[in-house]
C-alpha atoms as a printed R data frame, in Angstrom:
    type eleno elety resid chain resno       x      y       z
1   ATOM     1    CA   UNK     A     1   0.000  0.000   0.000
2   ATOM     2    CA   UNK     A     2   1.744  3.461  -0.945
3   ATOM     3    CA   UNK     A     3   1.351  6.457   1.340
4   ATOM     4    CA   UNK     A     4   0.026  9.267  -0.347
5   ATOM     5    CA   UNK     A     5   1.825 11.724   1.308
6   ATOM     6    CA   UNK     A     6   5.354 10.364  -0.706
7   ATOM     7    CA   UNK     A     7   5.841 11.419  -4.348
8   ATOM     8    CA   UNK     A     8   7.874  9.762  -7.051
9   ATOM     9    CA   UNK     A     9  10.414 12.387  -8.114
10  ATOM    10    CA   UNK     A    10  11.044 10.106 -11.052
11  ATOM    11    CA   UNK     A    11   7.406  9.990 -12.176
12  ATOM    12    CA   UNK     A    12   6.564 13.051 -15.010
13  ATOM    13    CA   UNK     A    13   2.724 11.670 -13.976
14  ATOM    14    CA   UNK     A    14   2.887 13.192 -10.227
15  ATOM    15    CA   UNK     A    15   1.553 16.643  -8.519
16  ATOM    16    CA   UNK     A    16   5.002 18.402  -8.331
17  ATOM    17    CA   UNK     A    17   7.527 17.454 -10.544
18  ATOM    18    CA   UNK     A    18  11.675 17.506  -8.919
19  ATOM    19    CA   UNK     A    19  13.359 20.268  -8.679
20  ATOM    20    CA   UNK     A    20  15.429 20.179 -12.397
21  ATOM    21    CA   UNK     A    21  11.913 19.794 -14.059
22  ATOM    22    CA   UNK     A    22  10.444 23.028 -12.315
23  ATOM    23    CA   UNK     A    23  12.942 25.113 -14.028
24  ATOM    24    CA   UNK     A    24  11.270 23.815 -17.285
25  ATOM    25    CA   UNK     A    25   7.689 24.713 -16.070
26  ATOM    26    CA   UNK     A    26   5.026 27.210 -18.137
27  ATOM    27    CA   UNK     A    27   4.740 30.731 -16.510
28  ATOM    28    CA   UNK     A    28   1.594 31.943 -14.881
29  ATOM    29    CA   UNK     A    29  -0.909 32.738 -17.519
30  ATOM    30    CA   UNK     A    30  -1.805 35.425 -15.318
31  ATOM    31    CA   UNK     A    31  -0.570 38.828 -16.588
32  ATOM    32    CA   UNK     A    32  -1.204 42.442 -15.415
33  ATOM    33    CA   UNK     A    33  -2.022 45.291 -17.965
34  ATOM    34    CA   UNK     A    34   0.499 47.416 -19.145
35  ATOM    35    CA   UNK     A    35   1.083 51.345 -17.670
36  ATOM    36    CA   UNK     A    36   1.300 52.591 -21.247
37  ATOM    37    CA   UNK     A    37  -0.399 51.359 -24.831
38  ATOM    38    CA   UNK     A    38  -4.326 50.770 -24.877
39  ATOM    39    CA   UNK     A    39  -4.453 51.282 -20.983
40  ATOM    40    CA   UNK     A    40  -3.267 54.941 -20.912
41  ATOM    41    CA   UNK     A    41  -5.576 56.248 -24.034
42  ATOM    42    CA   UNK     A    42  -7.888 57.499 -21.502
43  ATOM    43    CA   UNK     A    43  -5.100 60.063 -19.676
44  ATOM    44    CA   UNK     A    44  -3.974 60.715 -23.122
45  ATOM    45    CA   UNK     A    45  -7.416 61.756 -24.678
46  ATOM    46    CA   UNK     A    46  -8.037 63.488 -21.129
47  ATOM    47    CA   UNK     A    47  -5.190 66.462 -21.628
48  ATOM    48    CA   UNK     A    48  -5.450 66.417 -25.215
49  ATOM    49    CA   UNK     A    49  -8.988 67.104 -24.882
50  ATOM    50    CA   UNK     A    50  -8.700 69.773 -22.334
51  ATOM    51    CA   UNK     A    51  -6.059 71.549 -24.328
52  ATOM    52    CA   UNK     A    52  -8.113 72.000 -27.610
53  ATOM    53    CA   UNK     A    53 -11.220 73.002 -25.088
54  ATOM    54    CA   UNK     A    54  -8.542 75.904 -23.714
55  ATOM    55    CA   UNK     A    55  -8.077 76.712 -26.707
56  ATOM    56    CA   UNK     A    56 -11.352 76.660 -28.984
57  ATOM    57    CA   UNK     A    57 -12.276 79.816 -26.362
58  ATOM    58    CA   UNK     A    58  -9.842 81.676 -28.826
59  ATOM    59    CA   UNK     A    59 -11.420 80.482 -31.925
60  ATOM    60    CA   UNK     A    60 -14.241 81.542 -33.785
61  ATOM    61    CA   UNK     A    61 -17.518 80.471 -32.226
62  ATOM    62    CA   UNK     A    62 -19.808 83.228 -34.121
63  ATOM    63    CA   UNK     A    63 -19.110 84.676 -37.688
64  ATOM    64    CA   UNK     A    64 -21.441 86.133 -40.314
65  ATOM    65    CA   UNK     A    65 -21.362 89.286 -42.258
66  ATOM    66    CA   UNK     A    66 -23.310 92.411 -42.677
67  ATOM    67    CA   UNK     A    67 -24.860 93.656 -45.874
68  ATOM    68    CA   UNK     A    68 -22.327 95.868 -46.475
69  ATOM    69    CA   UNK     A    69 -18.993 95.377 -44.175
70  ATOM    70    CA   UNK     A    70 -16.822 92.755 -43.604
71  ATOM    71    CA   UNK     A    71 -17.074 89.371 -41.650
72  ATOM    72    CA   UNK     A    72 -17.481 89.639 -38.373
73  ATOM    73    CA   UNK     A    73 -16.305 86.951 -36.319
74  ATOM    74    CA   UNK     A    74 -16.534 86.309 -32.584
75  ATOM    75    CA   UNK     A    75 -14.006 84.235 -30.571
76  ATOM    76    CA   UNK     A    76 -15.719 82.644 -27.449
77  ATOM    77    CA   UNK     A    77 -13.363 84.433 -25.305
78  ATOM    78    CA   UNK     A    78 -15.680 87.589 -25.705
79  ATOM    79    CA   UNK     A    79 -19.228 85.277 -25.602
80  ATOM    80    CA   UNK     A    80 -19.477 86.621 -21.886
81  ATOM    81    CA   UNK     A    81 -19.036 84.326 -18.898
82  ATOM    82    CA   UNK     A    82 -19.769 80.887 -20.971
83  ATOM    83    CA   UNK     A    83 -16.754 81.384 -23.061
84  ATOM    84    CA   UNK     A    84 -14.394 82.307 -20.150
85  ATOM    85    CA   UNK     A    85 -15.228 79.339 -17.848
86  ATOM    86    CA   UNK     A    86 -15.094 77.023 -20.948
87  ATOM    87    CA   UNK     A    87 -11.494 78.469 -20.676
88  ATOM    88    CA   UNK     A    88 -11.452 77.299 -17.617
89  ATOM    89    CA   UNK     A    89 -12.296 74.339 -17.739
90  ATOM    90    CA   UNK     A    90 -10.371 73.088 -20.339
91  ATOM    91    CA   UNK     A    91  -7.204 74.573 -17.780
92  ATOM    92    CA   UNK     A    92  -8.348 72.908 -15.436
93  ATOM    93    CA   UNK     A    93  -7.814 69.641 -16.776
94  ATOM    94    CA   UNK     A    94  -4.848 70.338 -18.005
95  ATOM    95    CA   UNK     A    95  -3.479 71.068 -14.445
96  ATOM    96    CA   UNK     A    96  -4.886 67.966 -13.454
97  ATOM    97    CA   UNK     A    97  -3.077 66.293 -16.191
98  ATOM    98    CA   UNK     A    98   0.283 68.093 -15.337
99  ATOM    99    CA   UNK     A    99   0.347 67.587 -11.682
100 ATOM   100    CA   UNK     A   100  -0.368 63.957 -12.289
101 ATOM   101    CA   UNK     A   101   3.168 63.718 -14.512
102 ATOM   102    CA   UNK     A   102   4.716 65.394 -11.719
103 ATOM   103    CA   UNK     A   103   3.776 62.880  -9.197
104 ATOM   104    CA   UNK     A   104   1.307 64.767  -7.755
105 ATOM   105    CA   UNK     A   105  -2.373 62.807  -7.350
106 ATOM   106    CA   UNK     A   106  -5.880 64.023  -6.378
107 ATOM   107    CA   UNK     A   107  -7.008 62.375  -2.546
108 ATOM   108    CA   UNK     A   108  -8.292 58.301  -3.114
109 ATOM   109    CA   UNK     A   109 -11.323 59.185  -2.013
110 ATOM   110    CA   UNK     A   110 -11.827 61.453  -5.013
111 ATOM   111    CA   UNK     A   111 -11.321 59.417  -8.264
112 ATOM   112    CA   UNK     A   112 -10.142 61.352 -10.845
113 ATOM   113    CA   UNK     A   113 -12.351 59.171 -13.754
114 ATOM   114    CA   UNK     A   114 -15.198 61.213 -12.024
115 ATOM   115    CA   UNK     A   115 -13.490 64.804 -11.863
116 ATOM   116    CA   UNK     A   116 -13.081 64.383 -15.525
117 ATOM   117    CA   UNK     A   117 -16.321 62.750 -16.053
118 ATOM   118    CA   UNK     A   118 -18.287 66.006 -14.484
119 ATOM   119    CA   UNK     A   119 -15.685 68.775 -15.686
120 ATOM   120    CA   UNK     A   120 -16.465 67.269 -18.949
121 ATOM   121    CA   UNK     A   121 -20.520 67.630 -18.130
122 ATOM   122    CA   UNK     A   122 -19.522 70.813 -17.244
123 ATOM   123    CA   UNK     A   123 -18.271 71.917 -20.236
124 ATOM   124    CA   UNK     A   124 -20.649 70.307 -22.534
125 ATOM   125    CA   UNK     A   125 -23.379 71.937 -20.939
126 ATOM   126    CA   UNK     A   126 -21.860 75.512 -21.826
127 ATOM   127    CA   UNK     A   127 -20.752 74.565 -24.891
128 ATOM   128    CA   UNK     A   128 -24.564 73.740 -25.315
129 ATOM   129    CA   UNK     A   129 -25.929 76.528 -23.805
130 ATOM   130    CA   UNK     A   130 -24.247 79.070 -26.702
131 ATOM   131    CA   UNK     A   131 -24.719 76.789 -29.283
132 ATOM   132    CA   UNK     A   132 -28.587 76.909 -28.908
133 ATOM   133    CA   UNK     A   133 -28.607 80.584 -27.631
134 ATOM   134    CA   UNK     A   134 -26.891 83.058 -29.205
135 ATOM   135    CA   UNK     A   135 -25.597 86.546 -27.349
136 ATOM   136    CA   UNK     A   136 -28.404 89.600 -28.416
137 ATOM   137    CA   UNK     A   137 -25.029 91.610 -28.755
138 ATOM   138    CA   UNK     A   138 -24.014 89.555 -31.966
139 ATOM   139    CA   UNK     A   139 -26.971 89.589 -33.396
140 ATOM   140    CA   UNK     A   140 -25.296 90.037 -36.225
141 ATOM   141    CA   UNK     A   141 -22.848 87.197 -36.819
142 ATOM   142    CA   UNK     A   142 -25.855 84.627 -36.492
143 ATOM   143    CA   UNK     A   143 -23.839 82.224 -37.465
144 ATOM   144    CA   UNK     A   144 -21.916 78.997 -35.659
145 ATOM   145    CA   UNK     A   145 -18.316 78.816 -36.487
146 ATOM   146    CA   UNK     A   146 -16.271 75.728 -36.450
147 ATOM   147    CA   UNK     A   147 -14.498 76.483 -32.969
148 ATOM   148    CA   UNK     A   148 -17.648 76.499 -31.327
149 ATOM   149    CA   UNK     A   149 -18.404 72.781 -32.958
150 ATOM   150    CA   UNK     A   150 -14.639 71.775 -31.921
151 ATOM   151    CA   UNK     A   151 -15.594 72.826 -28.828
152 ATOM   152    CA   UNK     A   152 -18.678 70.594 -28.392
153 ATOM   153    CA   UNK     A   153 -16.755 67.490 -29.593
154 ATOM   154    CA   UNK     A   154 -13.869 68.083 -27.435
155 ATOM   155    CA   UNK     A   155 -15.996 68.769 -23.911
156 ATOM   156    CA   UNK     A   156 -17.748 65.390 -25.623
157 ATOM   157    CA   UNK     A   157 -13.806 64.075 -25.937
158 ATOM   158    CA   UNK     A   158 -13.457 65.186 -22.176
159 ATOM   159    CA   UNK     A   159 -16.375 62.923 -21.036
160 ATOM   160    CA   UNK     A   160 -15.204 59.762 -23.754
161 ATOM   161    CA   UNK     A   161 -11.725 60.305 -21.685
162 ATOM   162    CA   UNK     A   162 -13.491 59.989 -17.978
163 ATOM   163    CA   UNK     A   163 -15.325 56.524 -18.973
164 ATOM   164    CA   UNK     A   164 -12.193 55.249 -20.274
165 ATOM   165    CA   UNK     A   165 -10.429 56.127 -17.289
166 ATOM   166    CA   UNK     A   166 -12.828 54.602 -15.504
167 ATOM   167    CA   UNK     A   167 -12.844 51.222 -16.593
168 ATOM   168    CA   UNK     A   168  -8.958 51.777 -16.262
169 ATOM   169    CA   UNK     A   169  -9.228 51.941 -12.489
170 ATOM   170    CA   UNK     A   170 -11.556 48.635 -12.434
């Protein structure tokens, strides 16, 4: 009657194989994801997202032209408070984005898929807000320029950016 507690070293057929064929064994299937490549898209689409919403607050939201003068084009800089906290915004996350290369995180308690998720909300809602109503002071330039669609799709970009992030952190 064999014991069960005794193994056959010589035996390929048994639990744990001797010592000179470990050495030869597979490696854990298991594998953790990457830091960079598909992973990090979501960081990367974050900052590059909240620079072109900094900067479609200097582009031309309204344009159109009188019967006699030239174009008129507004940037949304000058669209009143809208265009400024757009600017804002869009600063925002890049500061976010910044102090995260430097080492420097936001508390655990406050995950940043969520800050971008809502600063992105944020921004899409303003962006909204002077697509549908134009300023009475530009009456004349009734018109919606292209920064105020690049805008749109980059506060859109901002939100995209937050959902990717978080199924990053899951």
């Amino acid at each position: 009657m064999e014991n069960p507690d005794l193994f056959d070293f010589d035996d390929p057929e048994t639990e744990e194989a001797a010592p000179s064929q470990q050495s030869r064994a597979a490696p854990p299937l298991t594998q953790l994801r990457p830091g960079g490549g598909i992973w990090a898209v979501g960081q990367r689409v974050a900052w590059v997202a909240g620079l072109v919403l900094l900067l479609s607050s200097f582009m031309s939201w309204y344009s159109g032209s009188s019967v006699e003068g030239p174009t008129l084009s507004v940037i949304g800089w000058h669209t009143g408070t809208i265009g400024k906290l757009v600017f804002f915004v869009g600063l925002a996350l890049v500061v976010i984005a910044i102090l995260r290369e430097a080492g420097i995180a936001l508390p655990p308690s406050i995950p940043e898929s969520l800050v971008t998720i809502g600063l992105g909300s944020l921004a899409t809602v303003l962006v909204l807000i002077r697509l549908i109503s134009i300023p009475d002071t530009f009456a004349g330039t009734s018109g919606r320029s292209i920064g105020l669609w690049i805008a749109l799709l980059a506060a859109l970009a901002v939100i995209a950016a937050g959902l990717l992030r978080a199924g990053e952190d899951l």
